[in-house]
C-alpha positions in Angstrom: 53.3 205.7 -204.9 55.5 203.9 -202.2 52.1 203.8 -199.9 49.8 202.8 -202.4 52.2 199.8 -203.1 53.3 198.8 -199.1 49.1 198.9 -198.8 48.3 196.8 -201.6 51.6 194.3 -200.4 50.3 194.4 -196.9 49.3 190.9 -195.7 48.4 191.8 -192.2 45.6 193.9 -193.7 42.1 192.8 -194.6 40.7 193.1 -198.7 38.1 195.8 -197.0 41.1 197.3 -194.9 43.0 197.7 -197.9 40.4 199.3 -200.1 39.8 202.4 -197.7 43.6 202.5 -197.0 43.8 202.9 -200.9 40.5 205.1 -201.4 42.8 207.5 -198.5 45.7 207.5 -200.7 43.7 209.0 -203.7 41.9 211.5 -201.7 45.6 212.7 -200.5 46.6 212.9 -204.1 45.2 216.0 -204.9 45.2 219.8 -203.1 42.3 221.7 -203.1 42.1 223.9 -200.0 43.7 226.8 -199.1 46.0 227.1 -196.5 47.8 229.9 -195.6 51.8 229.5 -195.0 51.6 230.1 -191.5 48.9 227.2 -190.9 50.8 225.2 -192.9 54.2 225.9 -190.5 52.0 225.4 -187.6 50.8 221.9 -189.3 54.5 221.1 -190.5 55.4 221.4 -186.6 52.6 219.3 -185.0 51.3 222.2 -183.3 47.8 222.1 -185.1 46.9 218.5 -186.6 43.8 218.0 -188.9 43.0 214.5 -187.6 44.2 213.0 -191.2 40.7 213.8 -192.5 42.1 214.2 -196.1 43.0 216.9 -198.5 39.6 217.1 -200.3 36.4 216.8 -197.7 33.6 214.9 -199.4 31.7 213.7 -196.2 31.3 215.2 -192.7 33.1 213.8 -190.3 30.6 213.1 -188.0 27.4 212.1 -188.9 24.0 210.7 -186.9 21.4 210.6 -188.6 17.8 210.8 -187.1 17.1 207.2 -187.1 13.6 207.5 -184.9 12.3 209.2 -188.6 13.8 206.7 -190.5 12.3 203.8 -188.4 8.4 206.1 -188.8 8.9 206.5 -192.5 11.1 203.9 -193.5 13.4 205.2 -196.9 12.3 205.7 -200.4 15.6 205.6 -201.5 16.3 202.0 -200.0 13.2 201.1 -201.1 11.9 200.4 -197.2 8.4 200.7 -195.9 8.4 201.5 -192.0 9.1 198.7 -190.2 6.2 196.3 -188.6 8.6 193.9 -186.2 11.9 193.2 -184.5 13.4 191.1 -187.8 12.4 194.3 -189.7 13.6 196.8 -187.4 16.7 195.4 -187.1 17.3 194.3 -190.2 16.2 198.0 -192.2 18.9 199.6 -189.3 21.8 197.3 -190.9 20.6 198.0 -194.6 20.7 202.1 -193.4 23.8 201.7 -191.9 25.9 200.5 -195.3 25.0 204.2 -196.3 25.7 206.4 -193.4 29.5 207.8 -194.3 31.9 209.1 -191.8 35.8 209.9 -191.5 35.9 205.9 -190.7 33.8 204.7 -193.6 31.8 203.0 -191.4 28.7 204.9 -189.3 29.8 206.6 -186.1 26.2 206.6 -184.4 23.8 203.9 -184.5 21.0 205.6 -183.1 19.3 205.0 -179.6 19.1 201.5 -180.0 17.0 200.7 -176.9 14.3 203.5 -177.8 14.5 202.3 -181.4 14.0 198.4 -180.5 11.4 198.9 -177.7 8.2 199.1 -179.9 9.1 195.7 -181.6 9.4 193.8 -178.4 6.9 191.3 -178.2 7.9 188.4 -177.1 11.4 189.0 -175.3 12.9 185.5 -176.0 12.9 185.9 -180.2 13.7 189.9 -179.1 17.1 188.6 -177.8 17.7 186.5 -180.4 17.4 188.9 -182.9 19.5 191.4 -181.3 22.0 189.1 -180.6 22.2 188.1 -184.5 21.7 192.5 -185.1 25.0 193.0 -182.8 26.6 190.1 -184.0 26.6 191.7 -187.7 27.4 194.5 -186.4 30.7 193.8 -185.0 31.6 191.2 -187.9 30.7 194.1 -190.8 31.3 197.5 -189.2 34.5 196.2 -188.5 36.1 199.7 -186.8 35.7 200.1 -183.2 34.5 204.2 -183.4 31.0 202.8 -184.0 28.9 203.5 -181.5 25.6 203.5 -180.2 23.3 205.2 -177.0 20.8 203.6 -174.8 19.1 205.0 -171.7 17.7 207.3 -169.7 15.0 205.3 -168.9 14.5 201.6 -168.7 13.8 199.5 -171.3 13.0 195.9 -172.3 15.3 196.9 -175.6 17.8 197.7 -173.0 17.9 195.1 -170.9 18.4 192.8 -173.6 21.1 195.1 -175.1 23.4 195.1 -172.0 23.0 191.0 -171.7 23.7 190.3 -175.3 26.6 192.4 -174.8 28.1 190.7 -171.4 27.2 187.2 -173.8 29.2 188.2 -176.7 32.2 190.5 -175.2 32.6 191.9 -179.1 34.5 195.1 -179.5 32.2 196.6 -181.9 29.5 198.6 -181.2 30.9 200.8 -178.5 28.2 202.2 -176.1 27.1 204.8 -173.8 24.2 204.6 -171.0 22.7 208.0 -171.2 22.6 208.2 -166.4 20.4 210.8 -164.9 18.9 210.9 -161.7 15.9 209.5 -163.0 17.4 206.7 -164.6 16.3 203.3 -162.3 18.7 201.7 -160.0 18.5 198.2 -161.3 19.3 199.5 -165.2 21.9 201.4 -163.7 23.6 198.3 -161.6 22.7 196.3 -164.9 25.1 198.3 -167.2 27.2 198.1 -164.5 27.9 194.8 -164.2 28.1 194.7 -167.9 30.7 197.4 -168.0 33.2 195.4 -165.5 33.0 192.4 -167.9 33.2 194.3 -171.5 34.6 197.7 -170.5 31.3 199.3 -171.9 28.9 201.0 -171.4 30.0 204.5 -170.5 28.1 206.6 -168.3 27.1 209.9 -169.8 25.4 212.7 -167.5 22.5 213.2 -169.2 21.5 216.5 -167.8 24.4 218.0 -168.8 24.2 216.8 -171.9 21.0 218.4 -172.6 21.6 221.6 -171.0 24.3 221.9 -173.7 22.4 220.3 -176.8 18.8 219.8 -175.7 17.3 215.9 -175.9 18.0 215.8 -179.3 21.8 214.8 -178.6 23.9 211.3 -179.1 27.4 210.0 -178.2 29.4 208.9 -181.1 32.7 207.3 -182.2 34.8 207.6 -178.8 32.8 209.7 -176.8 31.9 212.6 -178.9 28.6 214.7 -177.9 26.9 216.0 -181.2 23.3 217.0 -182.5 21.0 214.1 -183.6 20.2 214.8 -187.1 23.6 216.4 -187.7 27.3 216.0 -186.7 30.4 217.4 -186.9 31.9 218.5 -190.3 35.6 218.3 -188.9 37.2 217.9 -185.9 41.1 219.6 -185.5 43.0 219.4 -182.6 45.6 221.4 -180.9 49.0 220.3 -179.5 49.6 222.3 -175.6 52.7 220.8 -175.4 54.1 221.7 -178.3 53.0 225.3 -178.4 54.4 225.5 -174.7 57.5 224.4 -176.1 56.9 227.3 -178.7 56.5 229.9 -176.7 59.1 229.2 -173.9 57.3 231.2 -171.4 53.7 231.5 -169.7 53.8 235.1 -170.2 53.9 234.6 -173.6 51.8 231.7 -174.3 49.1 233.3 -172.8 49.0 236.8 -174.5 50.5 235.6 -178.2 50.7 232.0 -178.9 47.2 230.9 -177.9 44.9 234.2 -179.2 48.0 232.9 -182.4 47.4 229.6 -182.7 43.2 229.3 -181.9 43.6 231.9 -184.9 45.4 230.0 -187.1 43.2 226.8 -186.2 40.0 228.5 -186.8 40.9 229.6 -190.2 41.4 225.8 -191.2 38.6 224.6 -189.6 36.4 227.3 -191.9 38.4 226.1 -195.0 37.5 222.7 -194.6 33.9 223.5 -193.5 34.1 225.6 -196.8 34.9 223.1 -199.5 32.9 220.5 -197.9 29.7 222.6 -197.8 29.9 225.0 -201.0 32.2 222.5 -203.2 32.2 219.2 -202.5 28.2 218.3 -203.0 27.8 216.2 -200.3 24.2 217.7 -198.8 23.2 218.7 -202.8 23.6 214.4 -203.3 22.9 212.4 -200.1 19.9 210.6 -200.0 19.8 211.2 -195.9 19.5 215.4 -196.8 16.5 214.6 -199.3 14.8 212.0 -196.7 15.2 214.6 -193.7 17.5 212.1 -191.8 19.8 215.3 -191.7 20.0 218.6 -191.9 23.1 220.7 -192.7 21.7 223.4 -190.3 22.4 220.3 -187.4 25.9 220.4 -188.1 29.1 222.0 -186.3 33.0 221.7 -186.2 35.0 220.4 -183.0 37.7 222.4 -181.5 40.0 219.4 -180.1 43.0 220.2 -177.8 45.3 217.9 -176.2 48.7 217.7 -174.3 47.4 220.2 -171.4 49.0 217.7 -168.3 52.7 218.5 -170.4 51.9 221.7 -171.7 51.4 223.1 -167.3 54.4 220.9 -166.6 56.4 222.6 -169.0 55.1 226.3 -168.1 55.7 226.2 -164.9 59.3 224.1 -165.0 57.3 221.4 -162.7 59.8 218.4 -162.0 58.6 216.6 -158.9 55.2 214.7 -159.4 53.7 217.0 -155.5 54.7 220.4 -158.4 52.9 218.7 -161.5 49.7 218.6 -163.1 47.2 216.1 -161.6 48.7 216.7 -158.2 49.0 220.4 -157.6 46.3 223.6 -156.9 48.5 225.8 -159.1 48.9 223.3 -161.5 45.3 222.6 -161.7 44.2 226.4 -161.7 46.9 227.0 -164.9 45.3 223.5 -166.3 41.9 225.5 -166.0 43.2 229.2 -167.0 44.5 227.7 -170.0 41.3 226.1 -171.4 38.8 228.8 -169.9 41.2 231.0 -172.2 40.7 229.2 -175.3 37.0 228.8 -174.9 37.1 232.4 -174.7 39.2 232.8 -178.1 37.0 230.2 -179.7 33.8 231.4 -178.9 34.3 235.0 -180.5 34.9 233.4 -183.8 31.8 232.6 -185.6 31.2 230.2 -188.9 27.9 230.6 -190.5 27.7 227.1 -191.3 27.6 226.0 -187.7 24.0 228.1 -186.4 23.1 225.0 -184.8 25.6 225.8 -181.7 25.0 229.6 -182.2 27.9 229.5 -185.3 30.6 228.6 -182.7 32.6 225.8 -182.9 32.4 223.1 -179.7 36.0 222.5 -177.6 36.6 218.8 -177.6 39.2 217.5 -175.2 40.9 215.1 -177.7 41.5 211.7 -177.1 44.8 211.3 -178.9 45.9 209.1 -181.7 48.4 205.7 -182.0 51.1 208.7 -182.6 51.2 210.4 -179.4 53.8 209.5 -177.5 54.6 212.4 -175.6 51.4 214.0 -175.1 48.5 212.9 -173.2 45.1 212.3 -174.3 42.9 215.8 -173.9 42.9 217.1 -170.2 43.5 213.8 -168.8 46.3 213.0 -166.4 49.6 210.9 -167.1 49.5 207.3 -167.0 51.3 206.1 -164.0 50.8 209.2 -162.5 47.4 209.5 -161.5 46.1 210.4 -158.2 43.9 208.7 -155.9 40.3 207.9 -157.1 38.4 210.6 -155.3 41.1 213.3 -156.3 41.8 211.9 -159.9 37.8 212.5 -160.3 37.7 215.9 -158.2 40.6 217.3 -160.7 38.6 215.8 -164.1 35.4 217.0 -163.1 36.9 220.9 -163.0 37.5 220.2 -166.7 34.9 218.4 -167.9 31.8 221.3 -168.2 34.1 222.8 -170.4 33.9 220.2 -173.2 30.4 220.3 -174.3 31.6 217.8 -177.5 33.4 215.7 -175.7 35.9 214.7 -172.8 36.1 211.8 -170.6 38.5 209.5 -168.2 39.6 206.4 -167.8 39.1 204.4 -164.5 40.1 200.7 -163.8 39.1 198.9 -161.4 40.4 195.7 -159.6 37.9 192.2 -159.9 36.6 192.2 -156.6 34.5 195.4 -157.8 32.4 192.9 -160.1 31.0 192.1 -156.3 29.4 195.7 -155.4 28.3 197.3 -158.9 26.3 199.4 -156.1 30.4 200.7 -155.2 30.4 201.6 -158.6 27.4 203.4 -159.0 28.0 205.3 -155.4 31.1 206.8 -157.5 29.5 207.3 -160.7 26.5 209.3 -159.1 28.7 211.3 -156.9 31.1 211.9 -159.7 28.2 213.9 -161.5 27.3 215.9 -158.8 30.8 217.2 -159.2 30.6 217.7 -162.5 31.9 214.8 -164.8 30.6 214.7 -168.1 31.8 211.3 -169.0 32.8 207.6 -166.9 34.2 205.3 -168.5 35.5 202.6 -166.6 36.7 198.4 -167.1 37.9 195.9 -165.0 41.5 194.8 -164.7 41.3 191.6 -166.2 38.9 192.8 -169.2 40.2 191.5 -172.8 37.8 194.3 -174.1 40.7 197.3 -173.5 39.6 201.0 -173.8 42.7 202.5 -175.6 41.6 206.5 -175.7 37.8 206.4 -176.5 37.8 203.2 -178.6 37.8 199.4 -177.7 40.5 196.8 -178.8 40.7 193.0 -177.5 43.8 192.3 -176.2 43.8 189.1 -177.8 43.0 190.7 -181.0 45.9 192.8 -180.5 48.0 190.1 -179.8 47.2 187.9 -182.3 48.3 191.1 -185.0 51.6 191.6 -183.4 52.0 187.9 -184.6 51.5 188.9 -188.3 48.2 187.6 -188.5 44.9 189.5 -189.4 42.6 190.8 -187.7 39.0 192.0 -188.7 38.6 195.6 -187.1 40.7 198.2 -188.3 41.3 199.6 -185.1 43.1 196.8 -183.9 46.1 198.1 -185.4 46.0 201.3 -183.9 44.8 200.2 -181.0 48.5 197.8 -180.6 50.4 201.0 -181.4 48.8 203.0 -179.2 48.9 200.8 -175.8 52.6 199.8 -176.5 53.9 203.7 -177.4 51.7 205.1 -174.3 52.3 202.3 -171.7 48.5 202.0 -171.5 48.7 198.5 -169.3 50.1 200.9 -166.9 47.0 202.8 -165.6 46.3 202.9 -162.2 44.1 199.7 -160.6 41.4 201.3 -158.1 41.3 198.8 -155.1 37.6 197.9 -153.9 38.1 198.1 -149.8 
């Protein structure tokens, strides 16, 4: 009662904000899974956290839909015929996009906007204008900053004009990823570049690894999360390392009993929920995107998220000095690596029939963290304020990041005289996925647009709510909490020689 009231009395928060605060508060108000006590103790202790996702699943968690059929057959439901130009096409998306659910409310995955948009460019000068109006309603409606869209691999007209709307309008909302392979041309490449160190977006995925894990019919949604096209994620529950190192006191230990323990214990929630949402709750008897074939429940699986492994090594091996701790040390790194390879290895023997489309296994995600986390840093990544030198900060995340087939990236930062040499930038990003990164995602230092874990927040924004005034995308809030609990102004500034 006490939240329902402080929501509804809350000033700083928008009338939408307020209504899916208060549809949250309902959901909470009733218990229908079962847990077992010892989930539950594991859940009392931050050990295993369930994301906030609710008591009663009525949606996936995850969803992107297959909006190439929707854009052939348009939506008898809506009442849309296919559509004919760029003022339909853009405008049918937006309508669709009101009605796509997620964890957020708002849609996750906006499809591959380029390869959607590219048929309907005529003439390029009204192209831009109508995408500049599509992403302009985008970011003043969808108003949370886990909405996210793809372009790339290949050039595009849609693309081009996609990445310069963006550097025009600097809006938090969509977030993006550049789908980068080798065959992906130079000058796109530089393009979304030079956007990138003036709007901390887009992200550079590796596309080939990508589809050796998922096939082409993948997308990157809400932070950075790799998922089937036509499907999604039912749930996504993460793991504290640092708190079951703390639980188990020794490596021995945490090892033999409190992972095999606590993957165990984690599984069986992740079924539960996958359970009521599937068999119980309705949701793919009564969506109108299961009836149109814009998904399919056989495209859905569950994330396995994990985080706190750089304090969870520190605190198995007593490591005190930064040359003895994780992001700085072989053994370190090779614990870091037995401890995930170890999971994977506990996760992958458990099987969910509800999941076929990843062979019923559930996918590890390396978790980005939440406003909360305080102690324990985001997924595998390193401390902030204690990273390493570029070329040894990427060597060490690119050990970790085949491992993460739904998900993983890190953050770098560069200094402004990088905006100079995009090529510098690309050099890194290129070589980077030789090595194995799955992910880049990278700003530059003076950037208002600030990557907080996955997600984008303007730092005016941000400031502007820590004076008590409103501010239109929900993950503002969060956004404040999390950059002044996790010193996130404090990550390391690569210097362009």
């Amino acid at each position: 009662m006490n939240n329902t009231i402080n929501t509804i009395k809350n000033q700083t928060l928008t009338y939408q904000q307020k209504v899916i605060q208060l549809a949250r508060e309902g959901e909470n108000s009733v218990q229908v899974l079962d847990i077992s006590p010892d989930i539950k103790e594991y859940m009392d202790k931050g050990i295993i956290c369930d994301m906030f996702e609710g008591n009663a699943p009525y949606r996936p968690r995850y969803i992107l839909p297959d909006y190439h059929r929707f854009m052939k057959q348009g939506s008898e439901f809506l009442e849309l015929q296919p559509p004919k130009d760029i003022w339909e096409a853009v405008n049918y998306l937006l309508i669709l996009y009101k009605h796509v659910p997620s964890i957020t409310s708002f849609p996750v995955f906006l499809g591959e906007l380029d390869q959607l948009l590219e048929p309907f460019i005529d003439n390029e000068e009204e192209a831009y204008k109508a995408i500049k109006l599509f992403l302009t309603h985008i970011d003043r409606t969808l108003t949370d900053s886990f909405v996210h869209a793809n372009i790339g691999p290949k050039a595009t007209k849609a693309g081009r004009l996609i990445l310069k709307a963006e550097r025009e309008l600097k809006n938090a909302v969509p977030n993006l990823t550049l789908k980068y392979s080798k065959d992906t041309e130079k000058e796109f490449a530089l393009e979304a570049i030079t956007t990138g160190l003036e709007v901390s977006k887009p992200y550079f995925a590796n596309h080939q690894m990508y589809v050796k894990d998922f096939g082409d019919g993948y997308g990157t949604a809400s932070c950075y999360n790799g998922l089937p096209i036509g499907g999604g994620s039912y749930t996504l529950v993460r793991l504290n390392l640092k708190k079951l190192a703390e639980e188990a006191g020794n490596l021995e230990d945490f090892m033999k009993i409190y992972i095999p323990r606590a993957v165990q214990r984690m599984n069986a929630l992740i079924d539960e929920r996958i359970r009521f949402l599937v068999e119980e709750s309705g949701f793919f008897e009564s969506s109108f995107l299961v009836e149109e074939g814009l998904i399919q429940q056989d495209r859905f699986t569950a994330m396995f998220g994990m985080f706190g492994l750089a304090q969870c090594v520190n605190l198995l091996l007593n490591a005190k000095v930064q040359e003895e701790r994780y992001g700085h040390n072989e053994k370190a790194m090779a614990l870091g690596y037995d401890i995930v390879k170890t999971i994977e290895g506990e996760v992958n023997v458990h099987q969910n029939p509800y999941c076929n489309v990843t062979g019923n296994r559930f996918l590890l995600h390396a978790q980005s963290g939440i406003s909360a986390d305080v102690e324990e840093t985001a997924g595998c990544r390193i401390p902030i304020g204690e990273e390493p030198e570029l070329l040894d900060h990427i060597l060490h995340a690119a050990k970790f990041h085949p491992l993460f087939p739904s998900g993983i990236s890190d953050i770098f930062t560069f200094e402004t005289t990088a905006r100079n040499n995009p090529e510098y930038i690309l050099d890194i990003i290129q070589g980077a996925m030789e090595k194995g990164l799955r992910m880049f995602a990278f700003s530059c230092s003076d950037n208002d647009l600030m990557r907080i874990t996955g997600y984008l927040v303007k730092k005016s924004e941000m400031k502007k709510l820590k004076e008590g005034k409103q501010a239109i995308h929900d993950t503002v809030a969060l956004g404040l909490e999390a950059a002044e609990k996790q010193n996130l102004f404090a990550r390391k500034v690569t210097q362009h020689d």
